[in-house]
Structures are given as structure tokens and as C-alpha cells.
N, C-alpha and C positions, 0 to 999 in steps of 0.2 A: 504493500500500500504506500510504503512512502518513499519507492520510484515511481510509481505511479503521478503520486502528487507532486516529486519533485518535476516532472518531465511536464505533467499541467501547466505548473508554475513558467516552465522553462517556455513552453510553447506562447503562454499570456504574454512572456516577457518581448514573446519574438513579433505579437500579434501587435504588441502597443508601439512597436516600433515601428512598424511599417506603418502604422496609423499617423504616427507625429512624425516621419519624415515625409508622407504623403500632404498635410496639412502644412509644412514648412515650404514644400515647395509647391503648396495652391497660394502661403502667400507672397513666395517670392515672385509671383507671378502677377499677383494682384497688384503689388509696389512696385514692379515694374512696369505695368501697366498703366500703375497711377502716376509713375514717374512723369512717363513718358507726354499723359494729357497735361500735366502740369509743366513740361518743359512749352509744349504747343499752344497752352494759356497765356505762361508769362511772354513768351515769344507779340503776342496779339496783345498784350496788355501795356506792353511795351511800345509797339507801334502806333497805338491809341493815344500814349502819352505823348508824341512828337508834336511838335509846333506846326503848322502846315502854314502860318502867314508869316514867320518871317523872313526878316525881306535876305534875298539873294540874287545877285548879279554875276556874269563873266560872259565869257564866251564859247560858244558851243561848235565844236568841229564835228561835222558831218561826212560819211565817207561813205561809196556803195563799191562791193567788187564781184562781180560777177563770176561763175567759175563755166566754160566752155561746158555744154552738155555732149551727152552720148551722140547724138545726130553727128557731130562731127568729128567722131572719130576717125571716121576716111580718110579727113584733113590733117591729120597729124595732131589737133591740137585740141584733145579731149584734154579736163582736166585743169586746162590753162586759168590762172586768173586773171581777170583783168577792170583794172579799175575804172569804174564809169564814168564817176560825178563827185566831185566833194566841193564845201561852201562851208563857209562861215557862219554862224548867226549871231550875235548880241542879245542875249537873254535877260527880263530881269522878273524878280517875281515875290510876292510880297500878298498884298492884297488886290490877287491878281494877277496875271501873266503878259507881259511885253516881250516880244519877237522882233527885232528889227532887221530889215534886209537892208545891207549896205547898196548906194548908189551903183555899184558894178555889178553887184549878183544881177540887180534886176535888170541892168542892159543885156550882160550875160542871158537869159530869161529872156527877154526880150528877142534877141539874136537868135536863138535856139525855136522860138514859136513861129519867127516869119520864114526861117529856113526850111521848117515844117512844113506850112503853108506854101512854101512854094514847090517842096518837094514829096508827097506823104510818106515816101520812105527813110526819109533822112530820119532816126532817134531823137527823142527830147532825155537826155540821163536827169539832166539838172534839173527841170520841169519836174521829169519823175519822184526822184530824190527830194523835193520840195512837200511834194502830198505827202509821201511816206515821213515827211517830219514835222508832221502839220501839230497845231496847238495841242492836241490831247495826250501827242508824244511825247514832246517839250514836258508838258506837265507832270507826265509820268516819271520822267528823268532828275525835275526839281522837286518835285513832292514823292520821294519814293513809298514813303508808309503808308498813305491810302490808298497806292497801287499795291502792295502788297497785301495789305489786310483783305482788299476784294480779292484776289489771285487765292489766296487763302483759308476764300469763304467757302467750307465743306471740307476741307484738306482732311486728311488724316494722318496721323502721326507713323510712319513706318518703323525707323530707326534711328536711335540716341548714337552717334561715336566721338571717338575724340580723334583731332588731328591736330596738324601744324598749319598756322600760317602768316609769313613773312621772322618764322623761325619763333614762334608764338605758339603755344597750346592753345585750339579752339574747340568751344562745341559743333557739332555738325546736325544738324536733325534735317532729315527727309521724308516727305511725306508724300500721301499717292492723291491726284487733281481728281476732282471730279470733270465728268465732263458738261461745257457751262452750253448748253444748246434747245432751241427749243425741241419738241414734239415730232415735229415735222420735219427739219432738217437732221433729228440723230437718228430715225430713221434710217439716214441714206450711208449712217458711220460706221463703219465695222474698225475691229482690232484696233480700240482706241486707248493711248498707255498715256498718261501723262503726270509728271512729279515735277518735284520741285526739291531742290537741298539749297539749305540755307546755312552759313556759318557765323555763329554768334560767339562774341568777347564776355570777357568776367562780367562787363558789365547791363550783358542782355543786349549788346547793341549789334544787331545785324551787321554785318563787315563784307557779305557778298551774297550772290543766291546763282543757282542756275538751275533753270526752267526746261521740261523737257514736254517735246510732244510728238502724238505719230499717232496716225489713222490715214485708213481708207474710206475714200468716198466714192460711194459706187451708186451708178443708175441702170439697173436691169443688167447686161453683162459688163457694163462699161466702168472701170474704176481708176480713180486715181487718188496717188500714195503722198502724202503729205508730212515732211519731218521737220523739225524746226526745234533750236537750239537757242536758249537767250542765257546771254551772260550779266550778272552785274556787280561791277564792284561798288559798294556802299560808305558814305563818308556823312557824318553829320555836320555843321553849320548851323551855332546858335537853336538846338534845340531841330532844327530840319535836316530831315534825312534822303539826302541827293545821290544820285546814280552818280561818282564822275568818270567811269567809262563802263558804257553798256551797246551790247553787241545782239543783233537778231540774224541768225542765219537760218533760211528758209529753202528747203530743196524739195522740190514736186517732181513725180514720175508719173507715166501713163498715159495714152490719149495722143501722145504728140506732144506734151506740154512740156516736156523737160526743162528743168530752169534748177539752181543752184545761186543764190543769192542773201551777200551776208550785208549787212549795214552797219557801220561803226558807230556810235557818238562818243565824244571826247568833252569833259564839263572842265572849265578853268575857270571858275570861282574869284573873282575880282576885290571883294569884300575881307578877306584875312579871317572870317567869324568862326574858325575851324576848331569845334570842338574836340583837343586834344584828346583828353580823360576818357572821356567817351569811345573815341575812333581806335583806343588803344586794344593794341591785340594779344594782351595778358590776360591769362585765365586761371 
């Protein structure tokens, strides 16, 4: 009887353990799970708290470069890049957004439309390059944390890790996009991926992000592939949190449409308002 009860006792012993290491790691799973919305909270609670009106100034360098599609392989000169259009802008923004085009861009502009007109195949790059930098962009560029906070809205948290950067420990959190479409248009979307990895400093302050996306678009047998890359690097000023250089690169496949097209911007801050503490990348 009393191996009997010692071998009871031994099996309890063996049964409670499996019990309390299985509940150690429901909650290490729980805290990291809870880690992980409260890294994606403060992240948002953070960019809430930026300034979005004061005032900032510089000037904004604009670039497009084309990279040669598949069609011309033949020619030797798949792959090539080459650059379209670049300009200038004078930005200022505050309460409110100022764009200015210098006297020469818009003869440049000017030149570039009658030449059009007189010929419809000559290109307009700079014309182009001009839409593609229209006010909403600008905006996006000078007030980066309302653009993020919407980019954001629905995100989910994927993955906490730590890196380096600019020889700095940072946090990295990555999360998976929703896709932002009506009804009707996602419909026509298949294999749609889209994330975002952000890297933030000791002090919660975003320091860069890069945005990822890929779908097809397809109508009855016909589809076309759509990938797109955006970079950006993040600097605060007096409490605003500015792109000062941010990159969209955009490559379509299918149809005939092949194109491969990146856009630079470059923000040169005029004002000196740079918040050091902040922009530092100790963690």
C-alpha cells in the first residue's frame, strides 16, 4: 500500500506540473500578446500627440526615375534607369500649406505643354512629376503623423524586434495593412499583402517606416500585378513630425502596361527647429 501511494503521490506531483507549466506559458503568451497591442497603442498615442501646425519651411527636391520595362528587352536596354524630371519646390506650412513654383519651373512647364501641343508625342516628365507632387503629397511629407495614424487605421501588430540604427538600438514593430477599398473595387483584388515596419527610438519617436504592397487586379481573364515600395525617413521639428526623405516606387505588370517607376523627395528644413532629444536614436 505504501508504493502504491507513494507512486499516487509521484504521478499528482507529475500531473501538477504539466498543469503550471501549461498555464505559464498561456500567460507568457497572453503578455506577449498584450505586449505587443500596447507597443501598437503607444506607437498611435504618440503620433496623436504631435503638433500638426507648426510652422515649417525649406525646400523640397523632387526626382522621378524611370527603370526601362521588359518590352525592350530586344533593345538591349531592359532594366536601365533613367531619370525623367526633377524640380524644386519652396514649401512652407504652418496653418496651412504654401507651395511655391519658382519663375523657371513654370516656363520650364510652360515649354514642355506647347511642345506637347505641337507635337502629341513628345512627353511632358515635369508636367507629370508636378501632379504626382500635388498638395496632398506635400502634406503628407510635412505633417507625417496624420499620415501615419490613417495608414494605420486597422493595422495589426505582427512582430516586436530589436535592431540597429545609425549604430543605435531601435525598436522595430511590423504590422499587416488592411486593405482600405470599397465593395466594389476589392472585388476585382486578389493576392492582396500589405504591411508596414516602423522603427521607433527610446523615446516612442518614429525614426523611419517602410510600407509594402502587392495585389492583382483582375477583370474576367485579364489581370494586372501591382507592387509598390515606400520609404521614409522621419525627423521631428518643434513638436512636427516631417518625412525628410521619402521614396515611392511603383512597378505594374500585365496587359501591356509594364512600367517601373520610383519618385524621390528630399525635405531641407530652413527653420533650424530640429528637435534633437526627440530625433535621437538611443534606446
Amino acid at each position: 500500500m505504501k508504493l502504491n501511494i507513494a507512486s499516487h503521490r509521484t504521478n499528482s506531483v507529475h500531473v501538477d506540473l504539466k498543469r503550471i507549466l501549461l498555464i505559464l506559458s498561456a500567460i507568457c503568451i497572453l503578455y506577449a500578446g498584450l505586449a505587443h497591442a500596447d507597443a501598437l497603442t503607444d506607437l498611435r498615442t504618440t503620433l496623436q500627440s504631435l503638433n500638426v501646425n507648426t510652422q515649417i519651411a525649406g525646400t523640397l527636391d523632387v526626382q522621378s526615375t524611370k527603370v526601362t520595362p521588359k518590352a525592350d528587352k530586344d533593345k538591349g536596354k531592359e532594366g536601365e534607369q533613367q531619370p525623367t524630371a526633377d524640380f524644386s519646390l519652396e514649401i512652407s506650412a504652418g496653418d496651412g500649406l504654401g507651395i511655391h513654383l519658382s519663375q523657371a519651373l513654370l516656363q520650364q512647364v510652360n515649354a514642355e505643354q506647347q511642345a506637347h501641343a505641337d507635337d502629341p508625342e513628345k512627353p511632358t516628365p515635369i508636367t507629370d512629376l508636378l501632379h504626382d507632387a500635388d498638395p496632398m503629397q506635400v502634406e503628407h511629407i510635412v505633417s507625417a503623423a496624420p499620415m501615419l495614424l490613417h495608414e494605420l487605421d486597422g493595422a495589426k501588430l505582427l512582430t516586436i524586434t530589436s535592431a540597429e540604427m545609425d549604430g543605435s538600438p531601435v525598436q522595430v514593430l511590423t504590422v499587416t495593412m488592411p486593405l482600405k477599398a470599397s465593395k466594389k473595387d476589392s472585388s476585382s483584388v486578389k493576392d492582396y499583402q500589405g504591411a508596414m515596419t516602423i522603427w521607433i527610438n527610446a523615446h516612442g519617436m518614429p525614426l523611419a517606416y517602410q510600407q509594402t504592397f502587392h495585389a492583382k487586379f483582375c477583370k474576367f481573364l485579364f489581370c494586372v500585378t501591382v507592387d509598390q515600395v515606400r520609404n521614409g525617413k522621419l525627423r521631428a521639428y518643434n513638436g512636427r513630425l516631417a518625412a525628410v526623405s521619402y521614396s515611392d516606387e511603383s512597378k505594374q505588370s500585365g496587359m501591356g502596361q509594364d512600367r517601373d517607376i520610383k519618385t524621390i523627395y528630399t525635405l531641407s528644413p530652413n527653420n533650424g527647429a530640429d528637435d534633437k532629444a526627440a530625433n535621437q536614436s538611443h534606446y
